[in-house]
C-alpha positions as CSV (number, residue, x, y, z in Angstrom):
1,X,-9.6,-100.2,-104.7
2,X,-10.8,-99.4,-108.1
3,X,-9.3,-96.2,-109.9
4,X,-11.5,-93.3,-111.1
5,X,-11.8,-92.7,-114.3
6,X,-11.2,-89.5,-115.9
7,X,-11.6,-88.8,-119.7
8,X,-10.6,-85.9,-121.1
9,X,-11.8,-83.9,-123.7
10,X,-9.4,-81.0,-125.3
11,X,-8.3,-80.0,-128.5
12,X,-5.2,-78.1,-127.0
13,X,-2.4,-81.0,-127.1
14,X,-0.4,-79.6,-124.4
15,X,-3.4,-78.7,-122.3
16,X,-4.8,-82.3,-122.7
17,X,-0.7,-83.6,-122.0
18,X,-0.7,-81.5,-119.2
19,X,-3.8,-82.3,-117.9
20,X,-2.6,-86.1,-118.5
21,X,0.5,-86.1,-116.1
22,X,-0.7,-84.5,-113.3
23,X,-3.9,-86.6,-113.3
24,X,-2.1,-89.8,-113.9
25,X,0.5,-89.0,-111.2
26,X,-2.8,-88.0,-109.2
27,X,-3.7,-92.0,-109.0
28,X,-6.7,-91.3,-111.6
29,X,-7.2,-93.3,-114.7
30,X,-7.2,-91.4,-117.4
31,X,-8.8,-91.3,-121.0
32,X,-7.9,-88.3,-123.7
33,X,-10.1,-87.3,-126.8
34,X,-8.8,-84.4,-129.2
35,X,-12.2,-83.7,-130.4
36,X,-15.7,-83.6,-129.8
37,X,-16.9,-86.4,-131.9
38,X,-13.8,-88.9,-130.5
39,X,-14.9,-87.8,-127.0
40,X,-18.4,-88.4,-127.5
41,X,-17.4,-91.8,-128.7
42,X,-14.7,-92.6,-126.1
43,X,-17.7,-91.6,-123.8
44,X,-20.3,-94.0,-125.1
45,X,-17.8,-96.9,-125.5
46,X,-16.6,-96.9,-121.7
47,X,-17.7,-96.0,-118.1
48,X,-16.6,-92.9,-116.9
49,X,-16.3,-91.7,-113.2
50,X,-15.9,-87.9,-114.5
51,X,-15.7,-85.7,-117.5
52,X,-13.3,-82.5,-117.8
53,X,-14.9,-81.0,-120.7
54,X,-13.3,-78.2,-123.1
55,X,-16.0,-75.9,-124.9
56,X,-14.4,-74.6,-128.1
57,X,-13.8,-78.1,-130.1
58,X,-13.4,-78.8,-133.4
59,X,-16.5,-80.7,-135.6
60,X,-18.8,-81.0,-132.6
61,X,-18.8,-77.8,-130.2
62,X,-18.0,-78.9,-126.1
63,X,-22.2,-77.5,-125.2
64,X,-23.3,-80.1,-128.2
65,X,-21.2,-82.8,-126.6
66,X,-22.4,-82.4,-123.4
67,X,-25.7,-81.7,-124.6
68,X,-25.5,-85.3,-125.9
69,X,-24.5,-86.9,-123.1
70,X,-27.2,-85.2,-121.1
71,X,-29.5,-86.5,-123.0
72,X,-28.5,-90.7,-121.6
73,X,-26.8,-89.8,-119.0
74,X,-27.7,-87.5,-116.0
75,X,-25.2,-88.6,-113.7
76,X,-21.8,-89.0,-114.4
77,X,-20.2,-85.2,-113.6
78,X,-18.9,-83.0,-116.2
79,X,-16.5,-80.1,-115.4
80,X,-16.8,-77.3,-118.1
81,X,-12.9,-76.1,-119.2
82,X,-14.3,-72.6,-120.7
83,X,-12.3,-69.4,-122.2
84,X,-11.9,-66.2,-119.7
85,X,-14.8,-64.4,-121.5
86,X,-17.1,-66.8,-122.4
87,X,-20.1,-66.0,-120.1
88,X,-22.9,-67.6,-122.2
89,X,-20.7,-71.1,-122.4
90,X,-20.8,-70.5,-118.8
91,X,-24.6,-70.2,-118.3
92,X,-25.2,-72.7,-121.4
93,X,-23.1,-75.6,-119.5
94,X,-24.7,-75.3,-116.4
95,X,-27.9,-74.9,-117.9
96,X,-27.6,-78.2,-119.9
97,X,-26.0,-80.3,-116.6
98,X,-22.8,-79.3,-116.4
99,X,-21.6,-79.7,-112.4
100,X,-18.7,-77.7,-112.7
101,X,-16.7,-74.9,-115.0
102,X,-13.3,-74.2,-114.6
103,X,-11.6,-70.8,-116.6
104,X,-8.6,-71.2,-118.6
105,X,-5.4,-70.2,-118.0
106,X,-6.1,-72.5,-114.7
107,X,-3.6,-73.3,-112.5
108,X,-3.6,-77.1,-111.9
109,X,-4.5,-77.2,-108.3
110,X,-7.6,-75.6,-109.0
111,X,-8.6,-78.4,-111.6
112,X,-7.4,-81.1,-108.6
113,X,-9.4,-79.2,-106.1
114,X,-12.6,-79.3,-108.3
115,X,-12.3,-82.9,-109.1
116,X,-12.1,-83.9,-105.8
117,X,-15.3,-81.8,-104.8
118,X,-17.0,-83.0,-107.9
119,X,-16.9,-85.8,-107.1
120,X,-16.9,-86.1,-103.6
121,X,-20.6,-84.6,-104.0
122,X,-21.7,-87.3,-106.7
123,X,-20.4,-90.3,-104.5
124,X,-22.7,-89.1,-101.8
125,X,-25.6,-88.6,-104.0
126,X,-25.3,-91.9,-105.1
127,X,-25.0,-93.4,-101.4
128,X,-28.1,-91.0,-101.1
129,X,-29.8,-92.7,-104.3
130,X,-28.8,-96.5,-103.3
131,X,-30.0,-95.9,-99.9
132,X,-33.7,-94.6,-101.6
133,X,-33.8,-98.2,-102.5
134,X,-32.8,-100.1,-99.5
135,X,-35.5,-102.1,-98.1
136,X,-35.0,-103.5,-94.5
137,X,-37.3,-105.8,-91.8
138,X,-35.7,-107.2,-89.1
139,X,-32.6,-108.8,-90.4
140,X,-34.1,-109.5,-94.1
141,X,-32.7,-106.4,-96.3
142,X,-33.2,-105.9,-100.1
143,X,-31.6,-103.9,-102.6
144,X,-34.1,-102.9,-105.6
145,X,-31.7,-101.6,-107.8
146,X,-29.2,-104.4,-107.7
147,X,-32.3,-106.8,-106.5
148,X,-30.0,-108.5,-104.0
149,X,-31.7,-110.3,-100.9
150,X,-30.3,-111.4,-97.7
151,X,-31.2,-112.3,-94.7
152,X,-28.4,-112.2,-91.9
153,X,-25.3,-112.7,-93.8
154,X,-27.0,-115.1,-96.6
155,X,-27.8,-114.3,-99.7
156,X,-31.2,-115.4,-101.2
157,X,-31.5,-116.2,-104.5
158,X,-35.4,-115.1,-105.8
159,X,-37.2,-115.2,-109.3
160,X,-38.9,-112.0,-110.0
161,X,-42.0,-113.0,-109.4
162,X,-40.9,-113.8,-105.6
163,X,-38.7,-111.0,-105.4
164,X,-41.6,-108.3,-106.6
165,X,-44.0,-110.2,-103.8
166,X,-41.7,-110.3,-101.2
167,X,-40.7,-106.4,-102.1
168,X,-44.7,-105.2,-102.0
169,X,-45.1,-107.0,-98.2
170,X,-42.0,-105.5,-97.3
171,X,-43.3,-101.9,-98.3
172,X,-46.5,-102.7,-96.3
173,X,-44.6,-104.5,-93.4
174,X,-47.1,-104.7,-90.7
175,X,-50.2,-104.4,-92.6
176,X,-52.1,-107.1,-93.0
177,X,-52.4,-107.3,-97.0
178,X,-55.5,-109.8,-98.9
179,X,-54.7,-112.3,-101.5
180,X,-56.6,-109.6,-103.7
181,X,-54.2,-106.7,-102.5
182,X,-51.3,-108.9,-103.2
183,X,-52.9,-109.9,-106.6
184,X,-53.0,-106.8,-107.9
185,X,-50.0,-105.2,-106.1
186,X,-47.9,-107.6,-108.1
187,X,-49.5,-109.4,-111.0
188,X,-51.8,-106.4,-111.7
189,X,-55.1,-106.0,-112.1
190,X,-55.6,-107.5,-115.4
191,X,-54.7,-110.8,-114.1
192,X,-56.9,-113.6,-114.5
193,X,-55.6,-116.4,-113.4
194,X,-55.8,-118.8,-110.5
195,X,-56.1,-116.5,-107.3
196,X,-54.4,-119.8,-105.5
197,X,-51.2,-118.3,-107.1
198,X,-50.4,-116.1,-104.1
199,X,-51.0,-118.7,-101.8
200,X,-48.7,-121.0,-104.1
201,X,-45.9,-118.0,-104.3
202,X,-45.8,-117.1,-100.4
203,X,-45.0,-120.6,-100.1
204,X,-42.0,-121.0,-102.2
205,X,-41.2,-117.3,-100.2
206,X,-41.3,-119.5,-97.1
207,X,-39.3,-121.9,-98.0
208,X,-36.3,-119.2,-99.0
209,X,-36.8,-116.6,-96.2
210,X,-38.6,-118.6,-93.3
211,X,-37.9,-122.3,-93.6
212,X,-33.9,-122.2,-92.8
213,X,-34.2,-119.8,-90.1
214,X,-35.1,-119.6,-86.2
215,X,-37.7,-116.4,-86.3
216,X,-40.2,-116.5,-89.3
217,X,-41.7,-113.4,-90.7
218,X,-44.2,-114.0,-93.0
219,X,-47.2,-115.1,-91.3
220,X,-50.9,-115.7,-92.7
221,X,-53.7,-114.3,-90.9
222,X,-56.5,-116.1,-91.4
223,X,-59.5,-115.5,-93.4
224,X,-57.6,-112.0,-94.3
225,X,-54.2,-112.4,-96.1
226,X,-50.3,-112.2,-95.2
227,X,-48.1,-109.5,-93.3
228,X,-44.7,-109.3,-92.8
229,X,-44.1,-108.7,-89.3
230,X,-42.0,-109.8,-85.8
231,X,-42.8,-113.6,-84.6
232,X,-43.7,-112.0,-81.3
């Protein structure tokens, strides 16, 4: 299993060492920037699993450099490390994305105990987010995001073309869709080509997702269109 990776930004060296050893010994892999700017960088230059975030940095301010990040990337969970007083930070972070703040002096359970909630809740929002994009008939399931297609246990390799046709009948499964539907569902209404070209395309579809398999499931009905639908 892949480590998570932690960077951390803090200008404190013995806060940041700190912070280093008992996340290390944790099992996370960890990344350390002293300032803003070489955070923002280290940032941009890998892929993170979480941020812990100090505010009060030299050069660029912890609310500028999460600011920035916010502005590419809404995803990847930022905990706040913010002084006792510092209600505005506070209200700023969270304002601007931040998941989490933590005050200083912390104890370090608390910082372990956040992290593992932080991102305990972002793992499931992005089960939530891949599953947004599952498409399933029978046993033929595609992924849009990662545009993977498999039917049973195969994989099916598709051009885009194929995979954007096969991914508009699968949204209409059941519905009996015209070659005009299908013509502008996909190629768009500007298209003025050959109208033979969905005919032409559902056949090399066949040949991937029917052909080498007992139960066919995309089936013409004549004088209308295609559907995607059970052989019975």
């Amino acid at each position: 299993m892949d480590k998570t990776n932690i960077l951390i930004v803090e200008d404190e060296e013995k806060i940041a060492r700190l912070l280093e050893l008992e996340l290390s010994y944790e099992g996370y892999q960890i990344g350390k920037a002293l300032d803003g700017l070489e955070g923002l960088t280290m940032f941009r230059e890998q892929s993170w699993d979480l941020v812990l975030l100090d505010v009060m940095l030299p050069g660029l301010s912890g609310i500028e450099v999460l600011r920035r990040i916010r502005s590419g990337d809404e995803d990847t969970p930022v905990i706040l490390l913010t002084a006792k007083d510092s209600v505005e930070d506070k209200v700023s972070g969270l304002d601007l994305g931040a998941n989490d703040y933590i005050t200083k002096p912390f104890q370090i359970e608390e910082v372990l105990a956040r992290i593992r909630a932080t991102l305990r809740l972002s793992r499931k929002q992005e089960e939530v987010d891949q599953n947004q994009h599952l498409l399933q008939f029978a046993d033929l399931k595609m992924n849009e995001v990662t545009r993977e297609v498999k039917r049973g246990e195969d994989f099916i390799e598709l051009t885009p073309r194929e995979f954007n046709l096969l991914a508009y009948l699968m949204k209409n499964s059941r519905q009996v869709l015209s070659r005009e539907q299908l013509l502008n569902g996909v190629w768009g209404y500007d298209y003025y080509g050959d109208t033979n070209i969905v005919d032409v395309y559902i056949r090399y579809l066949r040949n991937k997702i029917d052909k080498p398999y007992d139960q066919p499931i995309i089936h013409t009905v004549r004088g209308v269109g295609y559907v995607i639908k059970d052989s019975r």
